[in-house]
C-alpha positions in Angstrom: 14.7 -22.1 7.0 11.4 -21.4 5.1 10.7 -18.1 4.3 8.0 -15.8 2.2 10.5 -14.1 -0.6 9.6 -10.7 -2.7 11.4 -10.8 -6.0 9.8 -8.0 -8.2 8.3 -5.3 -7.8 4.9 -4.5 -8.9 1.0 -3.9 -8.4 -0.6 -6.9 -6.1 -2.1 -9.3 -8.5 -4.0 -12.1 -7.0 -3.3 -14.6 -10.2 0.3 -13.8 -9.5 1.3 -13.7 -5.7 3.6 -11.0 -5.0 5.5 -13.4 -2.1 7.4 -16.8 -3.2 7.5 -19.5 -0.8 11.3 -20.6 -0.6 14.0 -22.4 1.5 16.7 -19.7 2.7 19.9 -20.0 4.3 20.0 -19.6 8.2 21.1 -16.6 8.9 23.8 -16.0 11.4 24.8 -13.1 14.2 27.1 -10.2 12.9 29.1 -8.1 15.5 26.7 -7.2 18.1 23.8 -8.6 16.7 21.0 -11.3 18.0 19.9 -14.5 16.0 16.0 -14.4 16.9 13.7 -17.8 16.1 10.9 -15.6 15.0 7.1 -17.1 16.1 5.4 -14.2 14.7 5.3 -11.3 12.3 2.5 -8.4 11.9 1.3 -7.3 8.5 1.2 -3.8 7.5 0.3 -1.6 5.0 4.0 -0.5 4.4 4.4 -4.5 3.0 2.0 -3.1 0.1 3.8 -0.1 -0.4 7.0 -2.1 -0.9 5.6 -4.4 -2.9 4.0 -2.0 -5.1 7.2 -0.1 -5.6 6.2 3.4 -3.8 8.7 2.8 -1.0 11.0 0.0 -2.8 13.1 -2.3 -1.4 16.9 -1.7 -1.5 17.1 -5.2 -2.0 15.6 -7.9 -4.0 14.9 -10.6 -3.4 13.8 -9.7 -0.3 11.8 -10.7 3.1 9.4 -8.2 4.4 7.9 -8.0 8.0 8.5 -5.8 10.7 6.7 -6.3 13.2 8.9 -9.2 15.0 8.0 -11.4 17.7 10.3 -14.4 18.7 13.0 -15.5 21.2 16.9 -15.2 20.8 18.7 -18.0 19.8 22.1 -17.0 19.9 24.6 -14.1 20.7 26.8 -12.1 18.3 30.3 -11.2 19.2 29.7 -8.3 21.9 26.2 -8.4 22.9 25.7 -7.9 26.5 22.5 -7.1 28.7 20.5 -10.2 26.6 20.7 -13.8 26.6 19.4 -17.0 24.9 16.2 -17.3 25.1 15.1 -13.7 25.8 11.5 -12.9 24.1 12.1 -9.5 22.0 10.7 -7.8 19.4 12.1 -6.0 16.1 10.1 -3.2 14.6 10.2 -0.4 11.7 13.4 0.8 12.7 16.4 -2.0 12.3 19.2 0.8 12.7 20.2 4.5 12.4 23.5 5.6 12.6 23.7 7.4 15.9 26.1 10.4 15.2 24.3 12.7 13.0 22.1 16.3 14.1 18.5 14.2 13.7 20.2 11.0 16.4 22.0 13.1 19.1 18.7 15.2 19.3 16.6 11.3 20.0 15.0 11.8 16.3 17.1 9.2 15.0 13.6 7.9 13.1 14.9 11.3 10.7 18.7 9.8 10.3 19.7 10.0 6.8 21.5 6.5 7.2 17.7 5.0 8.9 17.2 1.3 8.2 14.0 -0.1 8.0 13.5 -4.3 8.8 12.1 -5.8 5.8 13.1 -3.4 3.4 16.3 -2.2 3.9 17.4 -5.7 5.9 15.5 -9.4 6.0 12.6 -8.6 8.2 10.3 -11.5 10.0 8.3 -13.5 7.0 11.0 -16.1 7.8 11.7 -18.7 11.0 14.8 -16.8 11.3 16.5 -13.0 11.1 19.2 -11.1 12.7 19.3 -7.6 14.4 21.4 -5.4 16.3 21.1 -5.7 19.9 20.4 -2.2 20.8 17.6 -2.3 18.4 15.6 -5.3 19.6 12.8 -4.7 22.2 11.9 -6.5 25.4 8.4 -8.0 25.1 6.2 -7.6 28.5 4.8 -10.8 29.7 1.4 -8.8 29.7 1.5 -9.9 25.8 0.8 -13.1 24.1 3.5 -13.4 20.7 0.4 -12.5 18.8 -1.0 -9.4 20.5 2.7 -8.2 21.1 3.4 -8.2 17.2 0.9 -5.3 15.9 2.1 -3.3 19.2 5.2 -2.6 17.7 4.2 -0.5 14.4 0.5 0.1 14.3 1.1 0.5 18.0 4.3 2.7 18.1 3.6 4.4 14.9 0.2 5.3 16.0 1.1 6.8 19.8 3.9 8.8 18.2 1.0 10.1 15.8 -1.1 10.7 18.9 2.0 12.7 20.4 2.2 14.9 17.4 -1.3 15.9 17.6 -0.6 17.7 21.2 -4.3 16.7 22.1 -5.1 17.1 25.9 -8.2 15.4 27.7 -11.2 16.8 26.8 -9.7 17.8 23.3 -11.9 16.0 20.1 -9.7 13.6 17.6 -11.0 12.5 14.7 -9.4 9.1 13.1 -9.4 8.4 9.1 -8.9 5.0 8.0 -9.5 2.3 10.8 -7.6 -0.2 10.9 -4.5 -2.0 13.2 -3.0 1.6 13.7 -6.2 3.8 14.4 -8.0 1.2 16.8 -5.2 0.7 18.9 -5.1 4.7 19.4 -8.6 4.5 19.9 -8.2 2.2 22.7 -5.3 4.6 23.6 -7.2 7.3 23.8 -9.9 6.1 26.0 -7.5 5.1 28.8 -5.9 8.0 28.8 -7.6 11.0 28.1 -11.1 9.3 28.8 -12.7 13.4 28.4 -11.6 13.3 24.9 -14.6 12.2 22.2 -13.4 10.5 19.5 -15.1 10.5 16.1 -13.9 8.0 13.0 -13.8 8.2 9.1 -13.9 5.1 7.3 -15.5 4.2 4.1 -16.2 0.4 5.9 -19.8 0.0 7.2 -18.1 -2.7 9.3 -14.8 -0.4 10.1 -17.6 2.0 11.3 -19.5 -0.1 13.4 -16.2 -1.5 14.9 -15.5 1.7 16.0 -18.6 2.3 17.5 -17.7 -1.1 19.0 -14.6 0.4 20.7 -15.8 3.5 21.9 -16.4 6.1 19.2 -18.7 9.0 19.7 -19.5 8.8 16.3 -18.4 7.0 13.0 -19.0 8.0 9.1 -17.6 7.8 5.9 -14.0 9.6 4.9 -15.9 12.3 3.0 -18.8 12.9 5.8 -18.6 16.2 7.5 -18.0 15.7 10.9 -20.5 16.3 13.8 -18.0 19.2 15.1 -15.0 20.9 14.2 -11.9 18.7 16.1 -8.6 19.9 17.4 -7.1 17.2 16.1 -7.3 14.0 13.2 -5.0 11.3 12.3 -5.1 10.1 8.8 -4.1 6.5 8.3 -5.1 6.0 4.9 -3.7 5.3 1.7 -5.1 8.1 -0.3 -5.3 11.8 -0.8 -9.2 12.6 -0.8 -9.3 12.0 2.8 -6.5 14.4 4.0 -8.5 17.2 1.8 -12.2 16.2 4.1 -10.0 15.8 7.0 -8.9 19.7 6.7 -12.2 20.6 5.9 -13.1 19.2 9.8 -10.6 20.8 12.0 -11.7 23.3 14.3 -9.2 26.7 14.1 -5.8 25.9 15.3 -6.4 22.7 14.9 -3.7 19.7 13.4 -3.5 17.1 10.8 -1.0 14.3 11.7 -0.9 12.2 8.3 0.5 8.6 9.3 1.5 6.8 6.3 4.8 6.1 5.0 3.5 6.9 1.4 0.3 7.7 -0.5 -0.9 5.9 -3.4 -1.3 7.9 -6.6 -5.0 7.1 -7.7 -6.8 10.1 -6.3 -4.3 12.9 -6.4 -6.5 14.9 -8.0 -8.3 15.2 -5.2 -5.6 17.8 -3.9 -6.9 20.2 -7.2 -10.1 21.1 -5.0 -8.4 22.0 -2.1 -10.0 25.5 -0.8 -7.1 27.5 1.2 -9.6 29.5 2.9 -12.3 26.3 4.1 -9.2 24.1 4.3 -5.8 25.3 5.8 -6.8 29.1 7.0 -7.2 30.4 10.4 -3.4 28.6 11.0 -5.1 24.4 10.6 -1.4 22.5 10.4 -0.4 19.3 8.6 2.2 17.1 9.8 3.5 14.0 8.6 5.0 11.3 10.7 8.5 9.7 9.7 9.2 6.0 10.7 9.4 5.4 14.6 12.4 5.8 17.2 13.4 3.1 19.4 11.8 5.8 22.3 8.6 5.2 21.0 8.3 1.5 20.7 9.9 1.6 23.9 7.3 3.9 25.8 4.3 2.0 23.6 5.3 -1.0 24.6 5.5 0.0 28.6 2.1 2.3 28.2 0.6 -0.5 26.3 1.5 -3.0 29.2 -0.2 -1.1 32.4 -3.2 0.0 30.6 -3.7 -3.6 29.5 -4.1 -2.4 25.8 -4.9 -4.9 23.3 -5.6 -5.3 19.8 -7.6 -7.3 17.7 -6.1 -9.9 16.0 -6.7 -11.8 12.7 -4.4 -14.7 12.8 -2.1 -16.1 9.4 -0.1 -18.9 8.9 3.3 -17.8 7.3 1.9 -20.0 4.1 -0.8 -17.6 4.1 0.9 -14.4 4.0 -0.3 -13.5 0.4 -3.7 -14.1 1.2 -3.6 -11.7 4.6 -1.5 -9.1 1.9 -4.4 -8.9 -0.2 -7.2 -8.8 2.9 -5.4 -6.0 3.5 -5.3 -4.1 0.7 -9.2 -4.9 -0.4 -10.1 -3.7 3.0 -11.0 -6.7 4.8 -9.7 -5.1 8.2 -10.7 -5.8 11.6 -8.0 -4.6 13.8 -4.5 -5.7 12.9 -3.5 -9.3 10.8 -0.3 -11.3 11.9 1.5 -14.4 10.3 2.2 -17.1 12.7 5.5 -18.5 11.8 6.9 -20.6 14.6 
């Protein structure tokens, strides 16, 4: 099969493409596992924080993706409830262990044993992959392959954000950093708690006005104070200086959800002006978000379906995958960027 291979480690370098175009072997169905024909795979920022080495792969070489979209093409030795054919999707989470504390409580996104697709396990830059079968995802025919695909991390990953905010309609959210996550709780948002203002932070002139497009009350840059104190933000950034303005904008009481799997080290001295009495007094929270449980893709995916959510799409071929890599990271964002593969 052709596939888009990561075999070192290091910082993305346009005159040396981090992914290697390569013929792999087919891949074949363990015990209770699905052979998918994958047709398309999102991009996400995690792919940079592999490749860059801040959340490494356990494996090298390597193929990244995790946001899955394909049909099954054959059955493992005990699956039941799916058959050929079957559209499903594979996200963040490719396994947990399902015995310890964190799994019999439904966190199993905090299982010590967690298995992430693409790092931890071949992922979807590839025609092919395997997965277990309790961890694949039924696709809802509201969905094209291509919406579906950014639905199951920026989507999932960003309505378990939204959760941990405990925001109720009428309640202000500001979002920093806009891209395939943040717009698709914008969107999110505005269905459901259509009282709730929502104001962004992005350093983008054109991430700004897109959110204006969408429905923001207001849009500036990371560092800009905001128009009023909010109950709530949801950092989706890569950096540090934006969780310090982000502090500095919450109303008392109010939360910080920081969605990002990691943070890059280039402005980390940004935390040395943090102000305990402008920036976490009168009880402001931080909270970080850890991977996703099936639960949430599950509900995202159903939520996402009857509100007729979509994202915006910038469409790859799997050929192309370096070039969408480094969009990403130099900030050419306008809602979420997926390879087409099949």
């Amino acid at each position: 099969m052709r596939a888009m291979l990561l075999e070192t480690i290091g910082p993305l370098n346009e005159n040396a493409p981090p992914l290697v175009p390569a013929d792999w072997p087919d891949p074949s169905p363990g015990l209770s596992e699905v052979l998918i024909r994958v047709a398309v795979c999102g991009v996400c920022h995690t792919e940079l924080d592999e490749i860059e080495g801040r959340t490494p792969p356990s494996r090298l070489p390597v193929i990244l993706g995790h946001q899955v979209v394909g049909r099954i093409e054959r059955l493992g030795e005990g699956v039941s409830g799916l058959r050929v054919g079957d559209r499903v999707g594979v996200a963040w989470i490719h396994s947990a262990c399902g015995r310890c504390e964190s799994c019999a409580r439904g966190e199993e996104n905090l299982c010590n044993r967690f298995r992430a697709t693409g790092r931890d396990v071949h992922g979807g830059y590839a025609e092919r992959m395997t997965a277990p079968a309790a961890f694949v995802h039924a696709i809802p025919d509201a969905f094209t392959d291509v919406e579906a695909a950014p639905l199951l991390c920026a989507g999932a990953i960003g309505y378990r954000s939204l959760r941990l905010t405990g925001l109720s309609d009428g309640q202000s959210l500001g979002l920093t950093g806009f891209g395939a996550s943040a717009h698709l709780v914008l969107k999110l948002v505005r269905h459901h708690w259509p009282h709730s203002r929502v104001f962004v932070f992005a350093r983008s002139a054109a991430e700004q006005s897109f959110a204006r497009e969408l429905g923001a009350v207001w849009a500036g840059d990371t560092e800009e104070p905001s128009p009023e104190a909010l109950r709530a933000i949801i950092d989706t950034t890569p950096a540090w200086t934006p969780i310090v303005a982000a502090l500095a904008n919450l109303e008392p009481g109010g939360r910080l959800v920081v969605n990002a799997i990691r943070k890059e080290e280039g402005d980390k001295d940004a935390l040395l002006s943090l102000d305990y009495a402008r920036h976490l007094w009168l009880e402001k929270e931080i909270k970080s978000v850890a991977n996703v449980a099936r639960a949430d893709v599950r509900e995202f995916l159903r939520i996402a379906a009857e509100a007729r959510l979509k994202p915006e799409v910038e469409e790859y071929a799997l050929a192309d995958a370096n070039q969408a890599l480094r969009d990403l990271k130099e900030k050419r964002i306008r809602g979420a960027k997926v390879l087409r593969i099949d």
